[in-house]
N, C-alpha and C positions, 0 to 999 in steps of 0.2 A: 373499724378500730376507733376506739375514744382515745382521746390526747388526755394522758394523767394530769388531774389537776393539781398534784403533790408532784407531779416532777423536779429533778434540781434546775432551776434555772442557769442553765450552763451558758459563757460570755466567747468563748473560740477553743482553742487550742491554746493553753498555756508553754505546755514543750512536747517534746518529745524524747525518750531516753533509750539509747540503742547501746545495743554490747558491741563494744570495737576490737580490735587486735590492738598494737602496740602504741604510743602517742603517737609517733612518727607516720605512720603510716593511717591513723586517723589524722593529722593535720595536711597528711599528702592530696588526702581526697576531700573531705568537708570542706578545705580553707585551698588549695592547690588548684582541683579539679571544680569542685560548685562553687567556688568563690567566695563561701560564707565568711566573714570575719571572723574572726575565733578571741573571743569578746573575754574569756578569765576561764581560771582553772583553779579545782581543789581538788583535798581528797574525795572519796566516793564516801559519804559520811556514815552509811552503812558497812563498808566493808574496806579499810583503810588499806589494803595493798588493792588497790583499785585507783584509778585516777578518772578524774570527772572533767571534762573539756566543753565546753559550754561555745555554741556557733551562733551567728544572726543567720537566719534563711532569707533578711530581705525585708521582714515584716514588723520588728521588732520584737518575733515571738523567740523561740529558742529550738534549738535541736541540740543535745544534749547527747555526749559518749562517755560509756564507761571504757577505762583503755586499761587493759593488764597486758604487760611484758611478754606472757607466757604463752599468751594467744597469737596464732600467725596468721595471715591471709590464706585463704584455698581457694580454690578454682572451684568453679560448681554453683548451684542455686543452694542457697539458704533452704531448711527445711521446713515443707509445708505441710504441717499439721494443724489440727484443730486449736483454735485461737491464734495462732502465726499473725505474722504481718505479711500480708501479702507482695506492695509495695508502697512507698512513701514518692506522693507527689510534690514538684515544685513549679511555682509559675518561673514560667518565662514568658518576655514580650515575644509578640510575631518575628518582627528585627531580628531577634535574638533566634528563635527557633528556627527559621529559615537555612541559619547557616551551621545547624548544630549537627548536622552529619558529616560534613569536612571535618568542622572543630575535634568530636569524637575520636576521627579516624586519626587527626594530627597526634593527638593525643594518645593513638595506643589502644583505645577502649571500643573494644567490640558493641555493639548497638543494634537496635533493631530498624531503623531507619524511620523515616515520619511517616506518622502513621494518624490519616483524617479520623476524628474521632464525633463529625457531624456539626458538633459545637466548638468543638476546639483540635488542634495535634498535638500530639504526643510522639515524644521518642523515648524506648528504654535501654536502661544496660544495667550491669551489676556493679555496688561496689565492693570491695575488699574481701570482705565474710561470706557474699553472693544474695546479699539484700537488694531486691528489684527496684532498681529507683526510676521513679518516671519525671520527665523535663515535660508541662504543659503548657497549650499557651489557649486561654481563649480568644474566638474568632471573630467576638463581637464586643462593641462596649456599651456596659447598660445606659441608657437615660440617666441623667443627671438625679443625683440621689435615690436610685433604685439599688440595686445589690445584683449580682452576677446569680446570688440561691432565687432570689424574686425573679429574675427572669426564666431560669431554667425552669423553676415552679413554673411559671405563667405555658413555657413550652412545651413542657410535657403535658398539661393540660391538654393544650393543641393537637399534641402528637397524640393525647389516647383518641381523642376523639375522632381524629382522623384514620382511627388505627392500623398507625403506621406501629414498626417495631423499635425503631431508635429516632434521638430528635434529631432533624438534620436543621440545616442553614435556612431552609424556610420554616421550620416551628418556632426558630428562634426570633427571624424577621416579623411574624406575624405577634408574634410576644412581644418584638421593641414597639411594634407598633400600636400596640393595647396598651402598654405603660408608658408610652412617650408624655401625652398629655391627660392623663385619666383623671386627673383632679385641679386642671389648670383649666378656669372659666375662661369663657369666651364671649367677649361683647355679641358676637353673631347668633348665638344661644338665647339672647333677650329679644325681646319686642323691642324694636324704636319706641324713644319717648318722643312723641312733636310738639 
């Protein structure tokens, strides 16, 4: 596969925009249950009996609801068809995911319990509408000015090679260990000058 050299040079994830049920019951779970701030609201500027509620996830990015009156919450999984969203991730620190299957249960909300994912854990549940939300945490922290996608890059590399079938906790050690110091010289690297 060639990397398009007319690609858009795309910078992260600007938002996210999901259909919610009522305000109330989007600011119960976005702002309630994830904690996200819930930072200004407008109309939905496409479609004005619609309201737009605008979240922090944490990052400074946005998660973004459309809330109509008319829509209620159900029970059940969101439907998964072709282009769907399957489920939306968030970090959480370890600290924090550790104790996220009490917190859940305090809380009311059914869960799947943590769940090691090699590199990092995961716990899921539904919110409102039955959109799978998942809480992660990664299990490692990269090298100073490396990126969490540079390391997993680096470890899957490891892991095809070793061909294992998922990256566990040594592809990723073996990854910190190849970008720890990769471009950091070393006086031991020279010849003594006498």
């Amino acid at each position: 596969m060639t990397k398009a050299k007319r690609a858009i040079p795309t910078q992260g994830v600007h938002h996210i925009t999901l259909t919610g049920a009522g305000r109330q019951i989007t600011l119960d779970f976005w702002e309630g249950v994830l904690g996200m701030p819930f930072v200004f609201e407008q109309p939905n500027l496409d479609n004005p009996d619609e309201n737009h509620l605008y979240f922090d996830p944490g990052d400074d990015r946005l998660i973004t609801v459309f809330c109509d009156e008319t829509r209620a919450p159900h029970s059940g999984n969101a439907p998964m068809v072709p282009g769907a969203v399957h489920h939306l991730a968030f970090e959480v620190s370890q600290a924090v995911s550790i104790h996220l299957p009490e917190k859940l249960k305090a809380m009311g909300i059914a869960h799947s319990g943590l769940k090691d994912r090699g590199f990092m854990t995961s716990i899921y549940f539904r919110e409102p509408l039955g959109l799978l939300i998942e809480l992660a945490s990664y299990k490692f922290t990269p090298p100073r000015g490396v990126s969490y996608a540079r390391v997993l890059f680096e470890a899957h590399r490891i892991r095809v090679a070793a061909g294992d079938t998922a990256i566990s906790d040594v592809h990723v050690a073996e990854a910190i260990a190849a970008l720890v110091h990769r471009d950091v010289p070393s006086l031991s690297d020279i010849e003594s000058i006498e």
